[in-house]
TIMITI-162079 format. One line per 3 residues: number of its first residue (from 1); their letters; for each residue x, y, z of C-alpha. Coordinates in steps of 0.02 Angstrom, whole numbers. Layout:
! residues N
NUM) a) X,Y,Z  ...
//
This chain:
! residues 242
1) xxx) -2772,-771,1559  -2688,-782,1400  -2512,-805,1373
4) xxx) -2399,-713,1211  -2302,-814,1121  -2153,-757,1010
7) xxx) -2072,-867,857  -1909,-790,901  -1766,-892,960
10) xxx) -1697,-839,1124  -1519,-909,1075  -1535,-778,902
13) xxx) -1581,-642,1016  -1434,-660,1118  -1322,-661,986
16) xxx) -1402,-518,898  -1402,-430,1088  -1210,-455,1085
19) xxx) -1150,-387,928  -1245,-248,961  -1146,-228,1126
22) xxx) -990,-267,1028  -1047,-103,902  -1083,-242,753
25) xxx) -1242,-229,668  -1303,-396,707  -1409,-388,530
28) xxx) -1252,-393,437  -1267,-605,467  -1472,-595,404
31) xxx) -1440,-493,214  -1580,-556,104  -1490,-486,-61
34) xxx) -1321,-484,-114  -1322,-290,-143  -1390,-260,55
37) xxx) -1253,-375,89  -1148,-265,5  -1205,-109,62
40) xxx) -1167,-187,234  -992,-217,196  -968,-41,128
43) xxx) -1034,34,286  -936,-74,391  -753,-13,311
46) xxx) -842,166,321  -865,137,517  -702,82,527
49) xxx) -621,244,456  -736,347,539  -664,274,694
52) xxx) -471,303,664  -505,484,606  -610,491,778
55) xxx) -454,452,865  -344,594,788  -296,735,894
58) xxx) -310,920,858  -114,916,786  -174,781,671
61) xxx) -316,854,591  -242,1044,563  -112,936,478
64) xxx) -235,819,378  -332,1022,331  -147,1090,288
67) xxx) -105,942,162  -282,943,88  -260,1100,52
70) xxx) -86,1077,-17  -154,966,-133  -271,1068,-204
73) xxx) -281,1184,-363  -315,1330,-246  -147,1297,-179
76) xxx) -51,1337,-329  -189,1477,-372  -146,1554,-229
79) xxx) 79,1572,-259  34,1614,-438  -59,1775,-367
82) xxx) 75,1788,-233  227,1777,-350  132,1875,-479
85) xxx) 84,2050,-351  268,2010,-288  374,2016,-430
88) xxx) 254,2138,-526  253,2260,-383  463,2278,-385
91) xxx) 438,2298,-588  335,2440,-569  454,2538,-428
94) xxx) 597,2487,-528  668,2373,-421  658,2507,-257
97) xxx) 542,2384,-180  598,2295,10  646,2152,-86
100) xxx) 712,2203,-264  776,2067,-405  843,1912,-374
103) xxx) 695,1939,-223  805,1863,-95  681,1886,39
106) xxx) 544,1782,-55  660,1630,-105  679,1625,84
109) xxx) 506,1615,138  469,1521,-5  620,1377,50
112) xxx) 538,1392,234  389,1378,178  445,1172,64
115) xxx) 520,1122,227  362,1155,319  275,1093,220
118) xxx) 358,921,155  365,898,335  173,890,383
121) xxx) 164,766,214  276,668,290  192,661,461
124) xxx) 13,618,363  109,488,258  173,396,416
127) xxx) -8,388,478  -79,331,325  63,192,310
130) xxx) 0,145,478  -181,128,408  -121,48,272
133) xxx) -13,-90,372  -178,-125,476  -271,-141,303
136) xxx) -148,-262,243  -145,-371,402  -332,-373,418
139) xxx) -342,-419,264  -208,-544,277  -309,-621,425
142) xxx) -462,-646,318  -381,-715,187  -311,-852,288
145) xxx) -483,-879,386  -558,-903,213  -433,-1017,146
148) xxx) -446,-1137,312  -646,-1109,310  -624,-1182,118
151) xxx) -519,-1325,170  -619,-1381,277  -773,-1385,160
154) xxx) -681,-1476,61  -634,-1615,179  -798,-1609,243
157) xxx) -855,-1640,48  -729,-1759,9  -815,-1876,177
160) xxx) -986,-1845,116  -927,-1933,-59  -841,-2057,-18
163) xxx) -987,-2094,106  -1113,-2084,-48  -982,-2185,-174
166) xxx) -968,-2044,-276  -780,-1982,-236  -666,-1938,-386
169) xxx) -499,-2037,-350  -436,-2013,-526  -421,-1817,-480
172) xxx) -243,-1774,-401  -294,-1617,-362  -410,-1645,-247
175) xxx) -310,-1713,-115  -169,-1558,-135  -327,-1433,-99
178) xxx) -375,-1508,45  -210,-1487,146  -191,-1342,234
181) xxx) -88,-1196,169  71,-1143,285  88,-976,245
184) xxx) 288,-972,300  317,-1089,173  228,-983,39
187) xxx) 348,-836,92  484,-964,74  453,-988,-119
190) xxx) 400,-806,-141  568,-754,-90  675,-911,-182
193) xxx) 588,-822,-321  649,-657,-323  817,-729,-270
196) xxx) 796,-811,-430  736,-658,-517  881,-537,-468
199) xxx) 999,-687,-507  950,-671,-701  948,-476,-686
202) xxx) 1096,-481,-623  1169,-599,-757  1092,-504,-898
205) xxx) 1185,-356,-842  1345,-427,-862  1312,-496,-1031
208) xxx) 1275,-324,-1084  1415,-237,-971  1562,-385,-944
211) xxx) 1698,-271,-894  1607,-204,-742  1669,-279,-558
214) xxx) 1565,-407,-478  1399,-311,-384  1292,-445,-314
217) xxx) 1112,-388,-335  1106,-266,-441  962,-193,-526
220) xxx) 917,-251,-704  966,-100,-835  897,-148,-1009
223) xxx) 958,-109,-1187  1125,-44,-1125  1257,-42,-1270
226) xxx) 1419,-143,-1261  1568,-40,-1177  1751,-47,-1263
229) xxx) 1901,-108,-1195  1996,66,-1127  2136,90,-1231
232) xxx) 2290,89,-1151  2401,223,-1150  2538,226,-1260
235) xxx) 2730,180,-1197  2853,311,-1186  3027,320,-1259
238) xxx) 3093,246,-1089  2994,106,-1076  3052,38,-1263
241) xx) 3239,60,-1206  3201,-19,-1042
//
């Protein structure tokens, strides 16, 4: 009776077994090369996408088709024909056509036809500023999971040398890395500096404009030329004797 032996480790197999049940491709965590890891990557953001257009509805995508097509050169191919058979066929009946010159009838379909339209981009904007907003927050997450991943190598590196003797006191730096970031206080300078920032725009503006009123916040306007003093107007006959 002989027995089969396997090298593979049972607690690898159940992790690969449940990131395949999770839909992750559990090689992702076993890339060989930097370009399969890469590759990996790429697919991953592709599966992702392929996902939220998945989950679209039938409004969404005859939307999605209309604005595609909007955007396209075949799009404005197509209203140069139109206009073109249009306002040549009321030239050749000398303006006896059903819509003769100004073509009344075709600036109102046309003006139907903008509000239609800039409404459907609108809707497809929204839902790509959604996408967008989850793009920014997942990355936001995985910048902050690197950052305290690299803190903690770093504390982990700063034991292992001062465990070996070989820890660089004279460095200041070392120490700041190590703490962790607070990410509320980073917003907290980021916005002291734009305070700061429209402060000097605003200052700058009244150097170059003193007589306007005080505006708090107001945007920076460059290279704008020095205003006179309005004259004032001159003082009537009644005034003197007065």
């Amino acid at each position: 009776m002989t027995t089969q032996t396997t090298d593979e480790n049972p607690t690898k197999s159940g992790y690969d077994a449940a990131a395949q049940a999770a839909g992750v491709d559990a090689r992702y965590h076993h890339a060989h090369t930097s370009d399969e890891l890469t590759a990996r990557n790429v697919d991953t953001v592709i599966r992702l996408e392929r996902e939220v257009r998945e989950r679209r509805n039938r409004m969404d995508c005859v939307i999605d088709t209309i604005t595609a097509f909007c955007g396209s050169m075949m799009f404005v191919w197509v209203h140069v024909v139109w206009f073109a058979l249009w306002i040549g066929l009321d030239v050749l009946r000398n303006h006896a056509t059903f819509d003769p010159y100004p073509y009344q009838l075709l600036t109102l379909i046309v003006s139907l036809e903008a509000i239609i339209l800039s409404t459907f981009i609108l809707i497809s904007q929204n839902r790509d500023a959604k996408l967008n907003d989850r793009r920014n927050h997942l990355a936001l997450q995985i910048a902050l999971l690197s950052e305290q991943e690299n803190t903690k190598i770093l504390k982990m590196l700063d034991r292992i040398s001062h465990k070996l003797d070989a820890a660089d006191e004279s460095d200041p730096t070392i120490q700041v890395l190590e703490e962790s970031t607070r990410p509320e206080r980073l917003v907290e300078q980021i916005d002291k500096a734009m305070e700061a920032e429209r402060a000097r725009n605003h200052h700058e503006l009244h150097v170059h404009m003193p007589h306007l009123p005080h505006m708090p916040h107001l945007p920076h306007l460059p290279h704008l030329p020095h205003l006179k003093h309005p004259t004032p107007p001159p003082e009537s006959d009644s005034d003197e004797k007065k």
